[in-house]
Structures are given as C-alpha cells and as structure tokens.
PDB file with one MODEL, atoms N, CA, C and O in Angstrom:
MODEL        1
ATOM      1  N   UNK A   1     -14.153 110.647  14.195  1.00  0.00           N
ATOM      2  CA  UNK A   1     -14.766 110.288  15.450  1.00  0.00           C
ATOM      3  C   UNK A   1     -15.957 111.198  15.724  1.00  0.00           C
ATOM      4  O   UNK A   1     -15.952 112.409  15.506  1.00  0.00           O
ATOM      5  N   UNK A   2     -16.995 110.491  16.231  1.00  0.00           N
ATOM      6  CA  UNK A   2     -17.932 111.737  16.662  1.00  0.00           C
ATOM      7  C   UNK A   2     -18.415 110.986  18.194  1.00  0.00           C
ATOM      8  O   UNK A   2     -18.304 109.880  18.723  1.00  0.00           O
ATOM      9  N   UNK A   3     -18.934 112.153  18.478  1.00  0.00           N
ATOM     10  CA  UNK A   3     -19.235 112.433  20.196  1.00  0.00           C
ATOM     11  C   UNK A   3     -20.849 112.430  20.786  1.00  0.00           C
ATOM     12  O   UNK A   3     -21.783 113.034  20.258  1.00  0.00           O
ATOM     13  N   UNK A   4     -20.909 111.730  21.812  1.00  0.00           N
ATOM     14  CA  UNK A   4     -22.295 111.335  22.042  1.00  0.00           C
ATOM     15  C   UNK A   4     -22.483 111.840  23.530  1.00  0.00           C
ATOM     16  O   UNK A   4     -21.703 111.229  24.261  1.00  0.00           O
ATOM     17  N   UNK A   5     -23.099 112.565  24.079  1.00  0.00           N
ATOM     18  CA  UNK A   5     -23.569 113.249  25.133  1.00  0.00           C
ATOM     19  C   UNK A   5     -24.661 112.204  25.994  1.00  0.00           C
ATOM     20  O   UNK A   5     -25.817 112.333  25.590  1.00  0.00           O
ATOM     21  N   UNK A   6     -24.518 111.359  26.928  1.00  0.00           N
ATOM     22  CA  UNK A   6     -25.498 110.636  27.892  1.00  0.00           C
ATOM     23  C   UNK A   6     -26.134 111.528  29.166  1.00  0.00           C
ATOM     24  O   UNK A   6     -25.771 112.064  30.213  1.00  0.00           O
ATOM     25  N   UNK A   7     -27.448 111.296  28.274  1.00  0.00           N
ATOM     26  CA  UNK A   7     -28.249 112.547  29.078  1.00  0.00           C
ATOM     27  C   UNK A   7     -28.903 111.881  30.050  1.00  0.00           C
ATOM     28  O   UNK A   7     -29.520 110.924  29.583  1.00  0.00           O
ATOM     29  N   UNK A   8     -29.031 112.024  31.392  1.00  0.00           N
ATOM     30  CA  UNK A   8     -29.509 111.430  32.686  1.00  0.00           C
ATOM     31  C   UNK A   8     -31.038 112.897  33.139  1.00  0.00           C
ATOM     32  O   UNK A   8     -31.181 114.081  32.833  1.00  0.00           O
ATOM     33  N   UNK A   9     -31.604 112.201  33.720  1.00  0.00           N
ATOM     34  CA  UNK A   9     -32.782 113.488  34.090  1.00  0.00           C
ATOM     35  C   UNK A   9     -33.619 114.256  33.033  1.00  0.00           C
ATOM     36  O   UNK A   9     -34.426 115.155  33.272  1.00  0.00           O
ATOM     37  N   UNK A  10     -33.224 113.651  31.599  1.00  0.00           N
ATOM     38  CA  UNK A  10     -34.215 114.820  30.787  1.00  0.00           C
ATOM     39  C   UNK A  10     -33.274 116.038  30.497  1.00  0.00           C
ATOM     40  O   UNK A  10     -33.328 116.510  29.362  1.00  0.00           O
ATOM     41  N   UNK A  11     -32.711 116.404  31.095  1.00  0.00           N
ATOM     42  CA  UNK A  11     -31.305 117.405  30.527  1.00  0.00           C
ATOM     43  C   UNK A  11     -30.178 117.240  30.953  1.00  0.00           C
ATOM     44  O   UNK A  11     -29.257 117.735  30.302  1.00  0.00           O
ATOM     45  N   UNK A  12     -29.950 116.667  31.896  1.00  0.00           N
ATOM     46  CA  UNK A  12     -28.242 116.823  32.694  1.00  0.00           C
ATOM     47  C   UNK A  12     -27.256 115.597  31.399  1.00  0.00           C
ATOM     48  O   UNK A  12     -27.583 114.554  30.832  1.00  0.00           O
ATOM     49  N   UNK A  13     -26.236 116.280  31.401  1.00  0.00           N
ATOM     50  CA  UNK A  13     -25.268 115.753  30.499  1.00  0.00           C
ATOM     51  C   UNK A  13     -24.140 114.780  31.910  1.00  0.00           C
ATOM     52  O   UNK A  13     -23.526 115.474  32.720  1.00  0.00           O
ATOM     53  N   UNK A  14     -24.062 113.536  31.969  1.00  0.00           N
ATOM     54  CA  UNK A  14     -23.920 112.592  32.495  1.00  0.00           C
ATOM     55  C   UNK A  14     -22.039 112.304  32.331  1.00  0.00           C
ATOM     56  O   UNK A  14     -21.131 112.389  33.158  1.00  0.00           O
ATOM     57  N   UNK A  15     -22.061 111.931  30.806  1.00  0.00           N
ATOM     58  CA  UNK A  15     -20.937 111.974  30.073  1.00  0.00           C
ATOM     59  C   UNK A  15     -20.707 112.068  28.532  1.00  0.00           C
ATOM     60  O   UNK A  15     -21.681 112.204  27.792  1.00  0.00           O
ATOM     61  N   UNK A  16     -19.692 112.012  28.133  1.00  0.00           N
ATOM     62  CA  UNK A  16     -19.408 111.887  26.830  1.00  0.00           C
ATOM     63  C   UNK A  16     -18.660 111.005  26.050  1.00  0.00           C
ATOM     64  O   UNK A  16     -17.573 111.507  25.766  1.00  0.00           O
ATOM     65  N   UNK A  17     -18.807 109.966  25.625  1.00  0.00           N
ATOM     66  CA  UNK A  17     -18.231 108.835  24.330  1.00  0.00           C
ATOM     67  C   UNK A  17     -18.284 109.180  23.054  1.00  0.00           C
ATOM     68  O   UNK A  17     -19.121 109.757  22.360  1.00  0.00           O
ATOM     69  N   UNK A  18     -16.944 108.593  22.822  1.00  0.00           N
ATOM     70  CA  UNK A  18     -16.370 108.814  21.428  1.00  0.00           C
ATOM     71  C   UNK A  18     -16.608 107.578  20.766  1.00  0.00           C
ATOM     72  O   UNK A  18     -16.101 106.506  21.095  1.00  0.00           O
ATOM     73  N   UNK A  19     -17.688 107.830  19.470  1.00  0.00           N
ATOM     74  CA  UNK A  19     -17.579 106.364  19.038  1.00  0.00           C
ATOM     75  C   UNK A  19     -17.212 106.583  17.521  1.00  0.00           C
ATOM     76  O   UNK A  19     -17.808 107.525  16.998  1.00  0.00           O
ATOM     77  N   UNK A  20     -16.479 105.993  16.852  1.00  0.00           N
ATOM     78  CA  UNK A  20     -15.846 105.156  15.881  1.00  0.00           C
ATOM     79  C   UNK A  20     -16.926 105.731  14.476  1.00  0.00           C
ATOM     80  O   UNK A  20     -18.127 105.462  14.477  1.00  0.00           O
ATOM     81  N   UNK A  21     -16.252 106.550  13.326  1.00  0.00           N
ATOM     82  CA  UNK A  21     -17.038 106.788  12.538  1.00  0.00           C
ATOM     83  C   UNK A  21     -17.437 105.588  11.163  1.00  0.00           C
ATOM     84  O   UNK A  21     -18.307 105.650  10.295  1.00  0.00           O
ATOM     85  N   UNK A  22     -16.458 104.620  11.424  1.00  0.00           N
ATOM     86  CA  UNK A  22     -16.957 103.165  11.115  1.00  0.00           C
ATOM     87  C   UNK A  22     -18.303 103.005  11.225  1.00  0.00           C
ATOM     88  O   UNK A  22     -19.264 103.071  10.458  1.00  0.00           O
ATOM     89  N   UNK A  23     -18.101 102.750  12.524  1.00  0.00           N
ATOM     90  CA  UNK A  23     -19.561 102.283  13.354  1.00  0.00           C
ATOM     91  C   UNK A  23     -20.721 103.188  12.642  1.00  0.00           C
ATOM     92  O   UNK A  23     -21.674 102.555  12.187  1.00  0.00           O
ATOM     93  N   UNK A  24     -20.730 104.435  12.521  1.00  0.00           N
ATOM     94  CA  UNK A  24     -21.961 105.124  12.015  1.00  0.00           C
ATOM     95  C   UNK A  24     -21.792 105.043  10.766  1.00  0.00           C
ATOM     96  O   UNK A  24     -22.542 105.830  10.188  1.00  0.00           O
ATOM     97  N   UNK A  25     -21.065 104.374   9.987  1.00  0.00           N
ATOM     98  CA  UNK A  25     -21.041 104.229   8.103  1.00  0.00           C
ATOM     99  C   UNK A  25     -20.638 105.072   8.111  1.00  0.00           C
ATOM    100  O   UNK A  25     -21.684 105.658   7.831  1.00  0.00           O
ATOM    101  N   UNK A  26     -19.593 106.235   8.227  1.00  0.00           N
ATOM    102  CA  UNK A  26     -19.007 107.456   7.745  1.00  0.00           C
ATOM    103  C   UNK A  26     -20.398 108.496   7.022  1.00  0.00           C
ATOM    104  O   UNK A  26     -20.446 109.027   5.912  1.00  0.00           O
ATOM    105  N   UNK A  27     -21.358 108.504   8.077  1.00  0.00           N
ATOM    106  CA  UNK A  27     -22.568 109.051   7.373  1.00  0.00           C
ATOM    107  C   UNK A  27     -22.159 110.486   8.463  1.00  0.00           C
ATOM    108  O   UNK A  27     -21.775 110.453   9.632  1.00  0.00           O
ATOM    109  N   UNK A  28     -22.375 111.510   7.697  1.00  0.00           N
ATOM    110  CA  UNK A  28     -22.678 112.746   8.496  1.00  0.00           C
ATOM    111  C   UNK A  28     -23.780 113.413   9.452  1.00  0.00           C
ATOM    112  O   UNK A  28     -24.874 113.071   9.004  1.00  0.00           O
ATOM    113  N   UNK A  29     -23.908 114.043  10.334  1.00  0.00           N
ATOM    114  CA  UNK A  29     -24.684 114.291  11.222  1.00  0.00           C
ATOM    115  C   UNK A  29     -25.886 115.159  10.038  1.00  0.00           C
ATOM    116  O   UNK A  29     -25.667 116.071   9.240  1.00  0.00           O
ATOM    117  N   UNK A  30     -27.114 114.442  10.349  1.00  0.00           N
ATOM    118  CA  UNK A  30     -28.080 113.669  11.465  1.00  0.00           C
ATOM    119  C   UNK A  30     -27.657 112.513  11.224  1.00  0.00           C
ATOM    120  O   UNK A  30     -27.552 111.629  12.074  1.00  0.00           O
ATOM    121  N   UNK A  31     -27.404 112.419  10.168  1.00  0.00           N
ATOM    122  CA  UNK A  31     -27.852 110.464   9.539  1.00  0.00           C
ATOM    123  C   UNK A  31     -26.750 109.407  10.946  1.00  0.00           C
ATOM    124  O   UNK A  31     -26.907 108.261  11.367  1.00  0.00           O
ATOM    125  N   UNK A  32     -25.738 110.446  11.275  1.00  0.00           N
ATOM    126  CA  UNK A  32     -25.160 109.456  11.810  1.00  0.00           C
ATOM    127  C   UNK A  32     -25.491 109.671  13.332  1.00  0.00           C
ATOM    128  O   UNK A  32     -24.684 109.256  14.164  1.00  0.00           O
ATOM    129  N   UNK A  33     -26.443 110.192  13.660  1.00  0.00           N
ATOM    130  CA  UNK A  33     -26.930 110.213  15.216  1.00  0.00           C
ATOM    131  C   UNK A  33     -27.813 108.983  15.878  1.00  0.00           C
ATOM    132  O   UNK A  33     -27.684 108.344  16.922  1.00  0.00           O
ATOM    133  N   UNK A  34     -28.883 108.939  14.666  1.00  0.00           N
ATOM    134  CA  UNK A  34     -29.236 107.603  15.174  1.00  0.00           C
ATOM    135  C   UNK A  34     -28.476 106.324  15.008  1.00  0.00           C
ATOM    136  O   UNK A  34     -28.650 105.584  15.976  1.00  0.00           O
ATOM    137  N   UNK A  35     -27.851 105.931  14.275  1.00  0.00           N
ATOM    138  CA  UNK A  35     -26.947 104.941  14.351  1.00  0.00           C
ATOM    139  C   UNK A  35     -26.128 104.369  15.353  1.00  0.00           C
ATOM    140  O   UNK A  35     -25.852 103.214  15.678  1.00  0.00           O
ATOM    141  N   UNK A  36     -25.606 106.246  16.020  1.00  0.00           N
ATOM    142  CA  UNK A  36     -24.562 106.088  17.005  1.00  0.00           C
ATOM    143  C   UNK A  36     -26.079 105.662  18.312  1.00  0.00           C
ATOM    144  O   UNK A  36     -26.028 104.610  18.949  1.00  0.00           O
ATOM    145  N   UNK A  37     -27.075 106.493  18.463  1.00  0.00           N
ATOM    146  CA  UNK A  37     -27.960 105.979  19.529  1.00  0.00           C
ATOM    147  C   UNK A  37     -28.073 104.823  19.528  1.00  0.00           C
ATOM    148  O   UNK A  37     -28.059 104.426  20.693  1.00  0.00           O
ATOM    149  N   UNK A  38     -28.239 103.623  18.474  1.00  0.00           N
ATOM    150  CA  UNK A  38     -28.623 102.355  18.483  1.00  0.00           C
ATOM    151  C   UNK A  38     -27.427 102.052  18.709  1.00  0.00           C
ATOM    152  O   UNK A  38     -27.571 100.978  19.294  1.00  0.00           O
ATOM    153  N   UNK A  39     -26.409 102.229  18.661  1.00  0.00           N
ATOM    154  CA  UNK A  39     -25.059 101.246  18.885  1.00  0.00           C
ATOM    155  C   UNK A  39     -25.155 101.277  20.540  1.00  0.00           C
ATOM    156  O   UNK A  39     -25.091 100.260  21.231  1.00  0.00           O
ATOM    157  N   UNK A  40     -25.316 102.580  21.039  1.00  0.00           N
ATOM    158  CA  UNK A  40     -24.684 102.829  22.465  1.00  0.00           C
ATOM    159  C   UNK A  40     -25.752 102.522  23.186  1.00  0.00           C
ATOM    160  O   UNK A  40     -25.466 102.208  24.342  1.00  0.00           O
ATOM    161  N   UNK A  41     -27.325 102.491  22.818  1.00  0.00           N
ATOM    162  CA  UNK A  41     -27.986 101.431  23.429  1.00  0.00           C
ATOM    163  C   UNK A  41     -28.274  99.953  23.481  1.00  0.00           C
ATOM    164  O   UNK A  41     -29.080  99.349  24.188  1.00  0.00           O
ATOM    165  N   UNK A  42     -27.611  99.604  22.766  1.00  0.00           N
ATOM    166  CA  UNK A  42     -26.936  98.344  22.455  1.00  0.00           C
ATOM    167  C   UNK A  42     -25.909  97.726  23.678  1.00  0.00           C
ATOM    168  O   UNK A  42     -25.777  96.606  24.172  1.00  0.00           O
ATOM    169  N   UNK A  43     -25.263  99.031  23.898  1.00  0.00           N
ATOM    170  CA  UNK A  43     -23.536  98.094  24.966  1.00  0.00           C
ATOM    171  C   UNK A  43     -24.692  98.935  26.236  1.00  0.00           C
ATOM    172  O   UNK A  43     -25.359  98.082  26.822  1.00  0.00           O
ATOM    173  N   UNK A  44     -24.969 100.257  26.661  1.00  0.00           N
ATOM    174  CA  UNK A  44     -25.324 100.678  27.714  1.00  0.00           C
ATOM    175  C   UNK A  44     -27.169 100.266  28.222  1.00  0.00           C
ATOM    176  O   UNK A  44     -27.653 100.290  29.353  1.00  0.00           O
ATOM    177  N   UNK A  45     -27.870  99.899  26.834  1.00  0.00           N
ATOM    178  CA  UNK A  45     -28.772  99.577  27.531  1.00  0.00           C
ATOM    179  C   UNK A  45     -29.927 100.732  26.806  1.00  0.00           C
ATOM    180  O   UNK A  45     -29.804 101.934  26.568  1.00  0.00           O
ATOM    181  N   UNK A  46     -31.093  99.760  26.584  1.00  0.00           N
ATOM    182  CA  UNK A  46     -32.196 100.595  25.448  1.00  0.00           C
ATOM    183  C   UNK A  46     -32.964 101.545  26.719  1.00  0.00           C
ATOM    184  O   UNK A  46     -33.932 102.225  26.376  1.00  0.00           O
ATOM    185  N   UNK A  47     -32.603 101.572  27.904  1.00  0.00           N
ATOM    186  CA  UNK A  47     -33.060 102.814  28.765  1.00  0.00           C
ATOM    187  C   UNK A  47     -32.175 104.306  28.796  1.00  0.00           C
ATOM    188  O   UNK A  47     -32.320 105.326  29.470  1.00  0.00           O
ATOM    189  N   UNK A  48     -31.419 104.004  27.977  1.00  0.00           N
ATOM    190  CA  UNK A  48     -30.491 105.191  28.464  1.00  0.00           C
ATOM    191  C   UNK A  48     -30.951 106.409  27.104  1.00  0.00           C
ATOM    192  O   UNK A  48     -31.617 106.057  26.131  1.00  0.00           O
ATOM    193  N   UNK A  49     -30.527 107.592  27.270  1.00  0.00           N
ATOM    194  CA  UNK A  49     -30.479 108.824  26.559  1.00  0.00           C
ATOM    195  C   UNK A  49     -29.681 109.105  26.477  1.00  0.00           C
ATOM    196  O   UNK A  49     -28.892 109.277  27.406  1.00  0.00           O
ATOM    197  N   UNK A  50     -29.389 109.379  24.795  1.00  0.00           N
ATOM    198  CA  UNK A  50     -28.222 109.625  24.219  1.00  0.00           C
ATOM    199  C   UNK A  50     -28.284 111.150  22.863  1.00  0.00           C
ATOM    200  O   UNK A  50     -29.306 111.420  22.232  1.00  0.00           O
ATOM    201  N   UNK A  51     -27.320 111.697  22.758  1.00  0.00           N
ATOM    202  CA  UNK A  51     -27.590 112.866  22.378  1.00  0.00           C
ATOM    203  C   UNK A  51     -25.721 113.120  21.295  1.00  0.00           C
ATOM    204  O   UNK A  51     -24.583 112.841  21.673  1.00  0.00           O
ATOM    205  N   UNK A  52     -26.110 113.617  20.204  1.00  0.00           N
ATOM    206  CA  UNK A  52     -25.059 113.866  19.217  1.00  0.00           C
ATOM    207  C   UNK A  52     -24.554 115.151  20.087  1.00  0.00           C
ATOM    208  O   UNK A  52     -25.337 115.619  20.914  1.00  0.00           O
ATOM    209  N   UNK A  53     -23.420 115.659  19.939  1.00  0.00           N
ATOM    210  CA  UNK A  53     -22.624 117.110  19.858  1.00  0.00           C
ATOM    211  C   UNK A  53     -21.432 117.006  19.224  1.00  0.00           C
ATOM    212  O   UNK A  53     -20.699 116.029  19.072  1.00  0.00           O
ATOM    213  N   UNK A  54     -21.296 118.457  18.773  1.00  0.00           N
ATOM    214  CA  UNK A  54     -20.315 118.540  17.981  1.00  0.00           C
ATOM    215  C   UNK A  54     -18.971 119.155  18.420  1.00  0.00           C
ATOM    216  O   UNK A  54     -18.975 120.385  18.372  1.00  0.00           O
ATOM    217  N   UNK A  55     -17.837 118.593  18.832  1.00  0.00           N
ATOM    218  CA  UNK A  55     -16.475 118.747  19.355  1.00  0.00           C
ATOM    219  C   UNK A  55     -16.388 120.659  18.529  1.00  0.00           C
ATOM    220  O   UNK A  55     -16.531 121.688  19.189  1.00  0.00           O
ATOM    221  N   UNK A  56     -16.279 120.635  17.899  1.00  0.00           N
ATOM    222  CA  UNK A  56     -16.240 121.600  16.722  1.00  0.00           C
ATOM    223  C   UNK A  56     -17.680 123.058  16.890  1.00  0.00           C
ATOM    224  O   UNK A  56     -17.855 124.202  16.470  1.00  0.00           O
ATOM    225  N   UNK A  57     -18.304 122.184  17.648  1.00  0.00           N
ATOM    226  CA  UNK A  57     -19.841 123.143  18.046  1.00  0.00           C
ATOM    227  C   UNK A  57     -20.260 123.759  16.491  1.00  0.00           C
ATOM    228  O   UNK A  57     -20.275 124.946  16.169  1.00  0.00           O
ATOM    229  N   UNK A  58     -20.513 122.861  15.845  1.00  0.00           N
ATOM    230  CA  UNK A  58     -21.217 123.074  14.605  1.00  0.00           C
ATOM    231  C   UNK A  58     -23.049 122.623  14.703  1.00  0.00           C
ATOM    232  O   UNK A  58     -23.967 122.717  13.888  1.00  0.00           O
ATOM    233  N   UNK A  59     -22.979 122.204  15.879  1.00  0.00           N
ATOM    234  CA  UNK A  59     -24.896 122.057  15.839  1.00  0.00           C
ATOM    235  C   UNK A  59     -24.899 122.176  17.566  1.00  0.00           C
ATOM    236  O   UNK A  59     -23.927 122.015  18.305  1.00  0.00           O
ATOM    237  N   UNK A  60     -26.297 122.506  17.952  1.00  0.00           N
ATOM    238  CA  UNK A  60     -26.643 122.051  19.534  1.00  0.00           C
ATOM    239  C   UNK A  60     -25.257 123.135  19.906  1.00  0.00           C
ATOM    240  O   UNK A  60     -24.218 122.599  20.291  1.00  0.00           O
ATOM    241  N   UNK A  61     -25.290 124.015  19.826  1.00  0.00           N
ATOM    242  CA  UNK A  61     -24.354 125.371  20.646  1.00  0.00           C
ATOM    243  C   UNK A  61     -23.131 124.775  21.153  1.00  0.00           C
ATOM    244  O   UNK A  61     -22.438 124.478  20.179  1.00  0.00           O
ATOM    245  N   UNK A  62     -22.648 124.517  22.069  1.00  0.00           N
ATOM    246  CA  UNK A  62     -21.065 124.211  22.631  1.00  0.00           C
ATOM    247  C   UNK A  62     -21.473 122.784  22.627  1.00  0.00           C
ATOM    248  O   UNK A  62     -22.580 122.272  22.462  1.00  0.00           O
ATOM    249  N   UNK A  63     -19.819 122.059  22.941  1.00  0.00           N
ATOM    250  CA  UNK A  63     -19.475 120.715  22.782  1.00  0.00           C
ATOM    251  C   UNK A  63     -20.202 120.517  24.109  1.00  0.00           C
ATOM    252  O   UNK A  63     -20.257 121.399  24.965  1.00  0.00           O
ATOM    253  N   UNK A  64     -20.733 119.363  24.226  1.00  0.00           N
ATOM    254  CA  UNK A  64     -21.141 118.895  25.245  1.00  0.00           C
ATOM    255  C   UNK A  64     -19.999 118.070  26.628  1.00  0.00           C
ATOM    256  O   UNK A  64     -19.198 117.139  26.550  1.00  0.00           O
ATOM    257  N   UNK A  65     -20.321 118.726  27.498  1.00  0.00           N
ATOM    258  CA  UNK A  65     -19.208 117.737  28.858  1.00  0.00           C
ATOM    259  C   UNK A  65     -20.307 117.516  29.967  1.00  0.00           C
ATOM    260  O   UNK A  65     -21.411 118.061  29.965  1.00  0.00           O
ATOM    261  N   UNK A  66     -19.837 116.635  30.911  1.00  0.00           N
ATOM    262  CA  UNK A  66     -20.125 116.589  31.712  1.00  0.00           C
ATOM    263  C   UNK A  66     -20.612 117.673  32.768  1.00  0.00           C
ATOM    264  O   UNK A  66     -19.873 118.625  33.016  1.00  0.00           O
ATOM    265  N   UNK A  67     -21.829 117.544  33.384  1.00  0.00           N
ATOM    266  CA  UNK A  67     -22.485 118.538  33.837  1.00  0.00           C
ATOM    267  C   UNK A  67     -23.135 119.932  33.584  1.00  0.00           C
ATOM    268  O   UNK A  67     -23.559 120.831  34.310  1.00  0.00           O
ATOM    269  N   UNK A  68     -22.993 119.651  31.765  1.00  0.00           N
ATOM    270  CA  UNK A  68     -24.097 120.810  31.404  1.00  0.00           C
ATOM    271  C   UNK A  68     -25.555 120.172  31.279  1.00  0.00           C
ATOM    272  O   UNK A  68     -26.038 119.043  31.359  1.00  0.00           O
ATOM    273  N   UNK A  69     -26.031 121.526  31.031  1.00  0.00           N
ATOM    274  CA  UNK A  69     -27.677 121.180  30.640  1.00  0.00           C
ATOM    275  C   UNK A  69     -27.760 120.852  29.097  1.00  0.00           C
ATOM    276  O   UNK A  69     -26.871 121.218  28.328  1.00  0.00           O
ATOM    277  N   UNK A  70     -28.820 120.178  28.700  1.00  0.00           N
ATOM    278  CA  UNK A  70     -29.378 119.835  27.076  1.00  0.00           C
ATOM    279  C   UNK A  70     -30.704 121.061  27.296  1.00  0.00           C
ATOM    280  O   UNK A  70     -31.327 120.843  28.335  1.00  0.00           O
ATOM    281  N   UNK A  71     -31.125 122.070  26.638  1.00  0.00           N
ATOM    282  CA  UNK A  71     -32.332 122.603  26.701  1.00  0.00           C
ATOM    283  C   UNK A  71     -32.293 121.909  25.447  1.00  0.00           C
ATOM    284  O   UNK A  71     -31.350 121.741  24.674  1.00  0.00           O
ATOM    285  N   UNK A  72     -34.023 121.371  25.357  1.00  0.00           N
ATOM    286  CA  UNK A  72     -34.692 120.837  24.292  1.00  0.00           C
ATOM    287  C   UNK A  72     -35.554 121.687  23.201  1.00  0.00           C
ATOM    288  O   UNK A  72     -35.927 121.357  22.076  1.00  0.00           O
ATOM    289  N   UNK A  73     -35.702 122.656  23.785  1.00  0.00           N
ATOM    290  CA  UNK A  73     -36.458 123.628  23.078  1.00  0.00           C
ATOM    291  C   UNK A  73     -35.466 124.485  22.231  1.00  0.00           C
ATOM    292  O   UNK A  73     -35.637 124.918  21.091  1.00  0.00           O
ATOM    293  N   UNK A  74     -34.278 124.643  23.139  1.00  0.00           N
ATOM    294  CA  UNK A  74     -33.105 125.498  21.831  1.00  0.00           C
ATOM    295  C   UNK A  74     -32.362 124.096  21.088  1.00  0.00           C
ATOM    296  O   UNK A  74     -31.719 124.236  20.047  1.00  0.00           O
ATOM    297  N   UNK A  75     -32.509 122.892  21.672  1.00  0.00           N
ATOM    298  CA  UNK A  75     -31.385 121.918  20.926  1.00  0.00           C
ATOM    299  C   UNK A  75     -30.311 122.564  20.841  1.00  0.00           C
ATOM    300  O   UNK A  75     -29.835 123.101  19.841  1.00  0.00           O
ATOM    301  N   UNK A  76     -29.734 122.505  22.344  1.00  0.00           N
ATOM    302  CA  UNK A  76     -28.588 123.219  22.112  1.00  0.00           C
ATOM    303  C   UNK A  76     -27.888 122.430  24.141  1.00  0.00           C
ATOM    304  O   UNK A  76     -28.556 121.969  25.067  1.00  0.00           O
ATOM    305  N   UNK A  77     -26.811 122.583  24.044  1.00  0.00           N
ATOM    306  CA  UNK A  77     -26.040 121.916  25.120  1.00  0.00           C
ATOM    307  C   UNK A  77     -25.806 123.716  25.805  1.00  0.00           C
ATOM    308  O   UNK A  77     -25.802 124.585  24.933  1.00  0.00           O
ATOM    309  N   UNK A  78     -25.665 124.092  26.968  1.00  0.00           N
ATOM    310  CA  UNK A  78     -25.428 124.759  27.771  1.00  0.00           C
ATOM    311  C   UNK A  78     -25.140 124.414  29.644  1.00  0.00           C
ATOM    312  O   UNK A  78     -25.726 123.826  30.554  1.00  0.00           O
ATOM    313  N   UNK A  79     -23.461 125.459  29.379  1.00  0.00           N
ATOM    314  CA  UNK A  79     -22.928 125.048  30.971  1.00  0.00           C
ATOM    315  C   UNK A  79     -24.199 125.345  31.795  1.00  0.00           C
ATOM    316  O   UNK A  79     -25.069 126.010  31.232  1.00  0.00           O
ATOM    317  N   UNK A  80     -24.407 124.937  33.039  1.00  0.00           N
ATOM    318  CA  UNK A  80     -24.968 125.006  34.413  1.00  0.00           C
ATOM    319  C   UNK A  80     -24.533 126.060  35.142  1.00  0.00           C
ATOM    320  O   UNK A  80     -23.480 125.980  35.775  1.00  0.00           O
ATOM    321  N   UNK A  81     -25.478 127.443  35.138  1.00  0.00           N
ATOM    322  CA  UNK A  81     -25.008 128.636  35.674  1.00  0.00           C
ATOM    323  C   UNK A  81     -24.770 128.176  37.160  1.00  0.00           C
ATOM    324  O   UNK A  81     -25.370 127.288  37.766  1.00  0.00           O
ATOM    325  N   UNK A  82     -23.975 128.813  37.508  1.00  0.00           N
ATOM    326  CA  UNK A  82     -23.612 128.971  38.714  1.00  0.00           C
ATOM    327  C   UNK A  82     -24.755 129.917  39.982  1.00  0.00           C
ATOM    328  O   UNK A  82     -25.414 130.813  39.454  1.00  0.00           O
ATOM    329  N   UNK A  83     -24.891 129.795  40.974  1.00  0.00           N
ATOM    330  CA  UNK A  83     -25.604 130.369  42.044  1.00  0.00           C
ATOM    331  C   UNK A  83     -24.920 131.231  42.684  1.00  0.00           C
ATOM    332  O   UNK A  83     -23.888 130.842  43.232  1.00  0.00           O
ATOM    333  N   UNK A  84     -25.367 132.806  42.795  1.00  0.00           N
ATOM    334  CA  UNK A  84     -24.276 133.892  42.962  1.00  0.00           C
ATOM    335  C   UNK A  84     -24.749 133.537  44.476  1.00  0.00           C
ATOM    336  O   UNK A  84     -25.913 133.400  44.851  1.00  0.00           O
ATOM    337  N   UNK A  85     -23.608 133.423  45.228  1.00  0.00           N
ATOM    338  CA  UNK A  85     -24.765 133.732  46.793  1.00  0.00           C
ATOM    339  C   UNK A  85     -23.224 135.097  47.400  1.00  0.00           C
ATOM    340  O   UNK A  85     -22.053 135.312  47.085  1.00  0.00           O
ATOM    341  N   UNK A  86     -24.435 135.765  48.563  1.00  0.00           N
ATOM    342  CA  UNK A  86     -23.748 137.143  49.371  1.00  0.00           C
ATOM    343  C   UNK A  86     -23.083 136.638  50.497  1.00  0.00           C
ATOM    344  O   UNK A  86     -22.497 137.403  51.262  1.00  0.00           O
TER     345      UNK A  86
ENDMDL
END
C-alpha cells in the first residue's frame, strides 16, 4: 500500500489515502507517485494536489497526517509548530 498526502493551500496537508499498490503497477517510489496522482485525480478531480509520503518516512521527512505543512523547498512533510503564548 502506499500513501498520498492531499495538499490544500500550497502546503497544508488536508488528508491522507491509501491507495492499492496494484493500481500504481507495483512500481516503487518515484515511478509510482505519478501514477498514484493520476488515479486520485481521476476519482477527486484534476484540481486537486496530491503528494507521495512514506508511512516508513523513507523520503519527504515524517509520514504525512493531517494538518502538517509540505515545505517545498526541503520536500519534506513537517508538523505545524505550535504558538507559545504568556
């Protein structure tokens, strides 16, 4: 199975789907990133942003969940610091 990060805003991580390593030809990451993008813009729609991570955090820094950031410049998924307030 591999895991697809729906990125809303340019970085905010939205959610995460598990799609079927069928579906991507049992091809390994990269090869199987775009595949999985064309499938899931396919059922969700060729406007949406979609993004590989790895359960395992073998690429793009930690697994991606809901409500982290994507920085594009590290290609890497990171939680949403928190705001210290006094």
């Amino acid at each position: 199975m591999a895991h697809f990060a729906k990125i809303i805003n340019g970085t905010q991580v939205a959610k995460v789907i598990v799609v079927n390593n069928e579906t991507l030809e049992n091809k390994p990451f990269p090869k199987s990133e775009a595949i999985g993008i064309g499938f899931l813009k396919s059922l969700y729609g060729e406007d949406t942003e979609w993004l590989q991570t790895s359960y395992n955090a073998n690429f793009r820094g930690k697994f991606a969940g809901p409500g982290m950031k994507y920085d594009p410049i590290k290609d890497e998924f990171n939680p949403i610091e928190e705001e210290v307030t006094e």
